[in-house]
RONU-74004 format. One record per atom (N, C-alpha, C): residue in one letter; y, z, x. Coordinates in pm, whole numbers, plus 50000, padded with zeros to 5 digits. Layout:
BEGIN
AYZX
...
REM end
This chain:
BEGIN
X538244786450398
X537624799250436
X537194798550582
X537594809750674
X537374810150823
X535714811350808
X535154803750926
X534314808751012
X533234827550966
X534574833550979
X534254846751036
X533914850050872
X534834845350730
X534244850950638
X533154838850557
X532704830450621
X531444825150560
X530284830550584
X530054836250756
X528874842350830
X529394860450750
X530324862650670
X530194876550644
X529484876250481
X530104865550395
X529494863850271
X527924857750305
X527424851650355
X526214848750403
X525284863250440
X525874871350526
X525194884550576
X525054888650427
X526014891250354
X525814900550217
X524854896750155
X525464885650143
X524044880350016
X522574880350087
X522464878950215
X521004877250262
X520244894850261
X521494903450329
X521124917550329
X520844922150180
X522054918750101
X521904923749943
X520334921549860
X520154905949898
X518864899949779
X517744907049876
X517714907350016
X516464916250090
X516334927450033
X516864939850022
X517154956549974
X516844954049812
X517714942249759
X516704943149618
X515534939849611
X515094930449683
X513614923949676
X512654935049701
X513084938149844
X512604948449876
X512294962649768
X513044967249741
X513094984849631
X512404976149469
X512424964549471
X511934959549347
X510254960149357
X509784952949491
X508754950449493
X508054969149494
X508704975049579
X508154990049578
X507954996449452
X509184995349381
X509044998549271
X508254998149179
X507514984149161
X506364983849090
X504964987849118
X505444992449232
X504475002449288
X504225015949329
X505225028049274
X505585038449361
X504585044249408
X503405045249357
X502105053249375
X501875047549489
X501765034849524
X501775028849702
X502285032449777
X503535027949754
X504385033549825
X504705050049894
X504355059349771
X503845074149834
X502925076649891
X502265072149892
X501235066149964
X500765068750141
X502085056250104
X502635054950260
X503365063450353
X504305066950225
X504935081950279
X504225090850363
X503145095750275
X501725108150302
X501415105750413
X501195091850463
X500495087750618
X501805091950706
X503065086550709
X503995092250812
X503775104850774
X503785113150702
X504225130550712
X502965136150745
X501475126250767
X500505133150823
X500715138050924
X500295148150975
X500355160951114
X499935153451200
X499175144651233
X498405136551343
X499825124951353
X500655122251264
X501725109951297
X503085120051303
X503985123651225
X505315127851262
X504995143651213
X504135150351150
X504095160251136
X505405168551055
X504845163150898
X506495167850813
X505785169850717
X504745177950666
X503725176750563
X504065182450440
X505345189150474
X506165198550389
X506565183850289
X506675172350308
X507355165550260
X506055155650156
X504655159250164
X504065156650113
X503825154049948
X504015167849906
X504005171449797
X504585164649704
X506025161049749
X507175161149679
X507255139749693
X505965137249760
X506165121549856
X506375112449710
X506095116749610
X506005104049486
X507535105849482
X508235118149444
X509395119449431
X510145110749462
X510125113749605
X510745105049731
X510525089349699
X509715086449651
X509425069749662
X509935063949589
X510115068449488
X510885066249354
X512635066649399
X513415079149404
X514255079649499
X515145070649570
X514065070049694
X514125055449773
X514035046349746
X513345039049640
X513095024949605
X514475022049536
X514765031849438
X515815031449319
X517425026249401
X517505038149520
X518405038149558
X518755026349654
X517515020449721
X517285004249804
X517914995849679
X517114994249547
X517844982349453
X519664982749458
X519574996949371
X521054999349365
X522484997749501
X521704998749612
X522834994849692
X522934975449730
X521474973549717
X521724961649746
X522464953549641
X522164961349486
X523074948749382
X524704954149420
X524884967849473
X526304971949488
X526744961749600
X526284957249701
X526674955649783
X527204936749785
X525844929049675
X526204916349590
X528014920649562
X527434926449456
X529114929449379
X530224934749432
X530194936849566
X531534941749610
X531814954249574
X531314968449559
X531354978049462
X531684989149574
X532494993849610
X532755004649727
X531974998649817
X532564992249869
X532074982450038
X531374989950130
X532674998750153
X532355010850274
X531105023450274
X531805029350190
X530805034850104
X528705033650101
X528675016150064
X527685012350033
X527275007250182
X528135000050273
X527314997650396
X527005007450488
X527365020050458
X527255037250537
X525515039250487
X525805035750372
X524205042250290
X523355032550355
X523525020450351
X522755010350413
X522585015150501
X523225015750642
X523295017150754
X522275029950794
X522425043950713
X521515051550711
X520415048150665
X520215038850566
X518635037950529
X518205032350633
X518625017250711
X517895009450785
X517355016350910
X518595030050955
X518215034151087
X516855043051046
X516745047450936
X515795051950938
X514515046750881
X514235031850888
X513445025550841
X512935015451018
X513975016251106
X513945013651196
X513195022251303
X513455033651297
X512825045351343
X510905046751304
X511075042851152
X509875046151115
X509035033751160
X509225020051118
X508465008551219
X508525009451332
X509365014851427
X509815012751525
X508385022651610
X507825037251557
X507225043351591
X505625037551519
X505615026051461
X504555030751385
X503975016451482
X504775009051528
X504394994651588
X503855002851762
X504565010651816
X505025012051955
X503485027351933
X502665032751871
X502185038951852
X501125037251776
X500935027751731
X499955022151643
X499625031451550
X500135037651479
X500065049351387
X500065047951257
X500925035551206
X500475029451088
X500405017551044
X499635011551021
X499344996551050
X500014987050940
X500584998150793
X501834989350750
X502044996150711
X504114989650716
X504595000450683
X505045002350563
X504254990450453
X504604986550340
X505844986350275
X506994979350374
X508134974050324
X508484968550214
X507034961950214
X507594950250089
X505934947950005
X505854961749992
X504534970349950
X502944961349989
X501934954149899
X500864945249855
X501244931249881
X502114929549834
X503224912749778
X503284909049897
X503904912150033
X503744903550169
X503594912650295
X502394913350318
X501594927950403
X502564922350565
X503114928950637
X503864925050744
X503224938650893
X503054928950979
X502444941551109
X503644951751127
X502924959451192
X503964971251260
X505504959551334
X505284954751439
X506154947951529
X506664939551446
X506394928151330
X507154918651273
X507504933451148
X507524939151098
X508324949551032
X509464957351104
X509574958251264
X510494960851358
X512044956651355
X510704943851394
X511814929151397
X512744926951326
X512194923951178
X512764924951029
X514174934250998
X513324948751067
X514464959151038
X515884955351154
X515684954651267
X516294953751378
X517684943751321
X516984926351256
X517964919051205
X518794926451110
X518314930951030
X519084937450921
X519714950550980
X519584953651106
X520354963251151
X521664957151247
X521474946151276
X522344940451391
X523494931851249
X522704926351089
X523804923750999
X524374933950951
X524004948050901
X524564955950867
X526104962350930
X525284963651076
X526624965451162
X528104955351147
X527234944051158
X528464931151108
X529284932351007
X528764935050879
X529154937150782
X530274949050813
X529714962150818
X530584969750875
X531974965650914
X532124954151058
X533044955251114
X533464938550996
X533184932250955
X533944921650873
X534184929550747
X534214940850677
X534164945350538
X535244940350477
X536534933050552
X537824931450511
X536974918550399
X536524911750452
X536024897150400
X535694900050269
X534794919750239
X533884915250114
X534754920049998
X535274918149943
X535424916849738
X535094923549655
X535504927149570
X535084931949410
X534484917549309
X533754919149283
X533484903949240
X534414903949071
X534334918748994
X534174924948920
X535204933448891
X535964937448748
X537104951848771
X536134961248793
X536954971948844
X536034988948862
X534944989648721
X535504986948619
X534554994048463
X533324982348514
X533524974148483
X532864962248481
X531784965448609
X532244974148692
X530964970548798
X530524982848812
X531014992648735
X530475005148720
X529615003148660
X529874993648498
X529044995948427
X527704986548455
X527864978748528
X526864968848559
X525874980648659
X526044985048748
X524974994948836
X524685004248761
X525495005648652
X524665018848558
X523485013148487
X523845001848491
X522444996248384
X521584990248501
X521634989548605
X520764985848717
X519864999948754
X520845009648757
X519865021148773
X519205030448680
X519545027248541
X518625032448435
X517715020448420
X517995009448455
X517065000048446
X515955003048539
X516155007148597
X515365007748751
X514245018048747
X515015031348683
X514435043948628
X513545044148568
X513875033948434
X512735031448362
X511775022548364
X511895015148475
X510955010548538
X509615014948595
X510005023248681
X509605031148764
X508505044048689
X509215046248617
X508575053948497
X507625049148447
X507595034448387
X506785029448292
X505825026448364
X505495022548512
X504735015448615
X503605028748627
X504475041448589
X503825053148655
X502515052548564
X503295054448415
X502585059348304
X501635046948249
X501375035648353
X500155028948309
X500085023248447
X500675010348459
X499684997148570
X501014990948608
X501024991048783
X502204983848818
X502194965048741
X503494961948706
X502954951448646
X502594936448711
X503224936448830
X502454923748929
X501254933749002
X499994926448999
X499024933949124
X498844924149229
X499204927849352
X499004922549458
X497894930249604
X496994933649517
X495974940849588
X494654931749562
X493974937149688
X492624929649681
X492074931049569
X491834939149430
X491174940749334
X491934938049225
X492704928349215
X493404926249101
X492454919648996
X493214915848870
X491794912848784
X491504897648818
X490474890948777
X489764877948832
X488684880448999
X489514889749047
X488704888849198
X487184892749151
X486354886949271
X485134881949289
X485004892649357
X484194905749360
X484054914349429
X482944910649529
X482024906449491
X481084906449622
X481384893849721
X482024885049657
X482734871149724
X483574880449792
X484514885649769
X485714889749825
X484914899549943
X483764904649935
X483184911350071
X482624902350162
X482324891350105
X481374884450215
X482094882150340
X481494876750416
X482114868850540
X481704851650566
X482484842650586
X482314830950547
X481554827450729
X480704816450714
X480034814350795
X480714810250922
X482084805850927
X482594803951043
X483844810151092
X483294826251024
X484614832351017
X484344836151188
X485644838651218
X485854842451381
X485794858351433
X484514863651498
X484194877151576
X485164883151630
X485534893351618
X486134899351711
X486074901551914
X486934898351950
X487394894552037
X487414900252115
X486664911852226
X486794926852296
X486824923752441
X487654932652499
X487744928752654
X487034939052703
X486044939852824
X485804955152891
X486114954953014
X486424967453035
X487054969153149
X486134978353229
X485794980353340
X484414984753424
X485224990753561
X484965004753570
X485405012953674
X484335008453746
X484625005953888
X483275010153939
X483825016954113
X483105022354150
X483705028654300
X482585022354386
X483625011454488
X482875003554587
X483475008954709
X482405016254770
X483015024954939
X483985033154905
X483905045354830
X485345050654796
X486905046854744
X486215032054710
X487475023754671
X487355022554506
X488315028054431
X487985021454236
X488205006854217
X487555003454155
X487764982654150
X487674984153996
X489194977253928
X488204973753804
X487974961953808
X486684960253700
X486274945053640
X486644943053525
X487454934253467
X487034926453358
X485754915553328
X485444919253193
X484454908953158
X484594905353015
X484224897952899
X484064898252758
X483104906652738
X482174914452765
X481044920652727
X479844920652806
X479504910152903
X478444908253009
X478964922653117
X477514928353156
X477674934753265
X478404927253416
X479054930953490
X479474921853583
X478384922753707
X478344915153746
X477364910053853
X478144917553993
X478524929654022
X478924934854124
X478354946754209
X478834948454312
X478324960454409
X479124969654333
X478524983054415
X479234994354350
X478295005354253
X478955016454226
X478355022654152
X479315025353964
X478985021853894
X479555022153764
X480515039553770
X481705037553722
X482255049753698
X482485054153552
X482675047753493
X483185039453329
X483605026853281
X483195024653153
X483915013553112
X484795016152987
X485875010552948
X486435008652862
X486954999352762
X487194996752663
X486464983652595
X488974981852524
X488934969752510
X490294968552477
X489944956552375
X490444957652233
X490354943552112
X491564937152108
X491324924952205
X492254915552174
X492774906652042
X491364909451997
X491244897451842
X490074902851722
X491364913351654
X490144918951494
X489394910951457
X489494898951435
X488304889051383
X488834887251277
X488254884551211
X487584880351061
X487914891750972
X488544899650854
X488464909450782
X488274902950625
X487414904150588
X487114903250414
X488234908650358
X488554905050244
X490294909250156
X489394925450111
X488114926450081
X487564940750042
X486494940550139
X486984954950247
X485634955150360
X485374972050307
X486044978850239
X485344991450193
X485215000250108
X484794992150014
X484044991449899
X482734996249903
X481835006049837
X480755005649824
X480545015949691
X479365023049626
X479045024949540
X477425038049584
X477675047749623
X476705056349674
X475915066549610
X474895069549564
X474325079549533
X473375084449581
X473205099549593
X472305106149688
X471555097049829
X472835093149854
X472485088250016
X471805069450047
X472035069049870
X471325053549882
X472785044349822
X472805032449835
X473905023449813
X473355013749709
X474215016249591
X473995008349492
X474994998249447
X475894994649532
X476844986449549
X476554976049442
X475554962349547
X474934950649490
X474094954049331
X473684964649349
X473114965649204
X473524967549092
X474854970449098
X475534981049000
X476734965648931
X477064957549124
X478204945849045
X477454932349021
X476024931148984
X475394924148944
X474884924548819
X475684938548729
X475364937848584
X476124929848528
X475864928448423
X476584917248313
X477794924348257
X477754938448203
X478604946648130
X478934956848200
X479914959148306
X479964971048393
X481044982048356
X481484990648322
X482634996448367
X483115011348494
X483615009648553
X483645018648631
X484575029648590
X484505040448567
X485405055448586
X485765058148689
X487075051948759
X487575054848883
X488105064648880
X487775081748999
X488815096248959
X488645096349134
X489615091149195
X489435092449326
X489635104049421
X490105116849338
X490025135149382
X489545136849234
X488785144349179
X488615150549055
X489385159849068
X489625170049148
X490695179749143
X492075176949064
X492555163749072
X493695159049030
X493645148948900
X492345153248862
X491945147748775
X493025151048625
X493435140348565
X494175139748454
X493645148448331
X493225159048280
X492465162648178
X492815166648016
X494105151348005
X494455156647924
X494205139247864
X493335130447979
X492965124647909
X491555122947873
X490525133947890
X489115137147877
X488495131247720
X489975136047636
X489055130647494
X489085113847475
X489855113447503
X490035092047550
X489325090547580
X488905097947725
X487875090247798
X486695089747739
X486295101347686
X484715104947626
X484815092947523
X485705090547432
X485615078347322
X485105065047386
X485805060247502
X485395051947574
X484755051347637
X483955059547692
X482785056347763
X481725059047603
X481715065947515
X480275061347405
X480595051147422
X482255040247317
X482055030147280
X481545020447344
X481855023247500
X481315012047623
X479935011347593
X479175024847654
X477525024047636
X477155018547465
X477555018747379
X477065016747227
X476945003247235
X478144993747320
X478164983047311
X477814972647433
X476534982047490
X475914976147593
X476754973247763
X477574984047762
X478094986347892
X477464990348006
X476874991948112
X476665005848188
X477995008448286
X477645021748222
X479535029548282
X478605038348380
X479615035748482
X479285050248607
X480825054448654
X480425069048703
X481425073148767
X482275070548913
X483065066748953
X483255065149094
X484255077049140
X483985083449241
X485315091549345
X485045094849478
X485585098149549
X485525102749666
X485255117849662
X485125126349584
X485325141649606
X483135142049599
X482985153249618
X481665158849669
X480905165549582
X479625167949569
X478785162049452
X478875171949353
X479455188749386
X479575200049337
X480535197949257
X482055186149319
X483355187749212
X482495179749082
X481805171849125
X481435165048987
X480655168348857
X480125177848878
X479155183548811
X479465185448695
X480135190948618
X480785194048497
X481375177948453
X481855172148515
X482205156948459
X481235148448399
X480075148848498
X479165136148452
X478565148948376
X478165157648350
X477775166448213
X478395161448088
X479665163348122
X480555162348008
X480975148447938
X480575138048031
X480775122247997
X479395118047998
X478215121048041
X477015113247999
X476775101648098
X477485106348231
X477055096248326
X476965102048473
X476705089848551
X476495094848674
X477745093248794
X478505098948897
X479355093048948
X478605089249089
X479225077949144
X478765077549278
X480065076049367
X479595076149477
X480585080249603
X481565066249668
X482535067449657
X483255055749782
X484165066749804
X484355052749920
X485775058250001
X487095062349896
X487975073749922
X489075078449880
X489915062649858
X490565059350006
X491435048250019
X491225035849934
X490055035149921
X489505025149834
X489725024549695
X489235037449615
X489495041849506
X490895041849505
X491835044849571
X493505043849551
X493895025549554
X493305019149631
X493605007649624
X493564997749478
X491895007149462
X491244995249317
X492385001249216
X493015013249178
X493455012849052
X494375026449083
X495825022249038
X496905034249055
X497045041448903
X495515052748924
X495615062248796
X494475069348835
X494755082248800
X493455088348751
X493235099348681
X491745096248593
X491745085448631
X491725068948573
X491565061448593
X491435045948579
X490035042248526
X490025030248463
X489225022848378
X489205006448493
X488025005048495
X487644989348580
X486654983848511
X486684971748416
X485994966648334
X485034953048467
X484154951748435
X483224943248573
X482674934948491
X482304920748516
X481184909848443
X480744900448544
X479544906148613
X479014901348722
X479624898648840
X480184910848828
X481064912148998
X482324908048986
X482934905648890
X484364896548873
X484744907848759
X486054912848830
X487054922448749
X487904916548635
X487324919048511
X488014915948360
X489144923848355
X489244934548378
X490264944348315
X490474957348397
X491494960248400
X492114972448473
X493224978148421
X492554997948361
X493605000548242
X493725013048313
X495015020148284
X495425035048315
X494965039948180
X494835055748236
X493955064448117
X495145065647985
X496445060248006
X497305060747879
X496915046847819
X496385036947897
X496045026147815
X494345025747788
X493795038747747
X492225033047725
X492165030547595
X493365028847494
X492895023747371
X492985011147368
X493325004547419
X493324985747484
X492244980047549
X490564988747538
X489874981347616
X489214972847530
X488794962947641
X488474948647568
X486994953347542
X486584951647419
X484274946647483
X484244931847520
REM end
């Protein structure tokens, strides 16, 4: 075998198992992944909001169609065909890191969703290789094969993409099944906020206009005023080095303006009612829920409410469930649990259990 078709079977298989790894790992996540979508089609980043609505759609879609070309592309299955589709996905996955690194607009672009968080610029990078093999591929396609007859590899991607489908589906209608988020179950919530004693400060440069004789001078300094003539014009501050970030920095637990965070994950028996919009609130699982929150309190739980929406949407809820909700962040609430809404079982700050409202007949006491 030449040279030219070892570096072409090498490209396949490295491009192929990436695009599956890749649409696999998404997959078990689509609610993330739309997610992510929502932030590019925000009006403040590419301004496509039309595409909002429809963003779970899309993720699903996309993920499905990432697996399916990459196992087509293993198997030799319409060569041409399949490295065109490639070729369009990457440019436009290239485009989207490409703006999100060079613009700082989104700080991931969740390629490879929770499972291996990658910056704007090394997500570039990533794409760029797989754009410079794709092309290759392209021009070696003579090299790639049917591994498979036509039936045989028809029928093999048919069961890759109903496989895939129902995947995707099942992830929806409860709990992606790997969690690779800061709140998966076992984590130490208030551990997981702390900051360890020799964790490293953030790192800030300032920069100091000042006009000496009609002349602008800047100064740099780390933060000390500079010891110069002149009259101050502005300063401007540049972060070389985020520091230190806790795996959970925003998290909290609010009611009427006071923070009950520490108090609330220092019970013994906690559960939380995560509904991170009540507007979008599920209400068709209200009678579940009401069962489970008595049985919780009967059996020495304290259940509270958590969401982001404002104190008027809640009103009729904690009426209607016998509790109180308190306030966090939106992003947060989407992070701790893809449902709503969601069930978060707590035992002194350490997460037992995390159920979608189709699984609240599975909760543990």
């Amino acid at each position: 075998m030449s040279l030219s078709a070892v570096l072409t079977q090498f490209a396949r298989i490295f491009v192929g198992v990436l695009f599956i790894f890749s649409g696999l790992i998404k997959l078990n996540d689509p609610l993330g992944f739309s997610y992510k979508l929502q932030e590019y089609a925000d009006p403040q980043i590419l301004n496509i909001e039309f595409i909002i609505p429809h963003a779970l759609f899309l993720a699903i879609v996309l993920v499905i169609v990432e697996v399916v070309l990459g196992v087509a592309l293993l198997l030799g299955y319409q060569t041409r065909a399949v490295l065109w589709s490639l070729l369009a996905m990457i440019v436009l996955f290239t485009f989207l890191t490409f703006y999100s690194a060079y613009f700082n607009k989104v700080t991931d672009c969740g390629c490879f969703g929770d499972a291996i968080p990658l910056t704007p610029w090394q997500s570039f990078t990533k794409d760029i290789i797989l754009l410079l093999l794709i092309l290759f591929l392209i021009q070696k396609k003579r090299w790639i094969t049917p591994l498979f007859s036509q039936k045989l590899l028809v029928t093999v991607l048919a069961v890759v993409l109903l496989g895939s489908a129902y995947f995707g589906v099942h992830v929806l209608n409860h709990l992606p099944s790997w969690d690779f988020r800061a709140y998966k179950v076992g984590t130490n919530i208030p551990q997981a906020m702390s900051y360890p004693e020799d964790a490293p400060p953030p790192v800030v440069e300032y920069q100091w206009l000042f006009d000496q004789e009609g002349k602008e001078v800047v100064v740099k300094t780390m933060g000390k005023y500079p010891d110069v003539a002149g009259s101050l014009l502005s300063v401007e501050t540049k972060t070389l080095s985020e520091g230190y970030e806790p795996p959970i920095h925003d998290f909290s637990l609010e009611l009427d303006g006071q923070d009950f965070t520490q108090e609330l994950l220092s019970k013994e028996k906690l559960v939380l009612i995560v509904a991170y919009n009540i507007t979008k609130f599920e209400m068709e699982s209200m009678d579940s829920l009401q069962k489970l929150v008595e049985e919780a309190q009967s059996n020495g739980y304290v259940v509270a409410g958590v969401t982001a929406s404002g104190p008027d949407a809640v009103v009729e809820f904690e009426s209607t469930l016998n509790l109180s909700f308190y306030f966090c962040d939106e992003t947060a609430l989407k992070t701790i649990i893809r449902s709503n809404p969601g069930i978060v079982v707590i035992q002194n700050g350490v997460i037992q259990q995390k159920l979608h409202w189709n699984d609240m007949n599975i909760f543990k006491q």
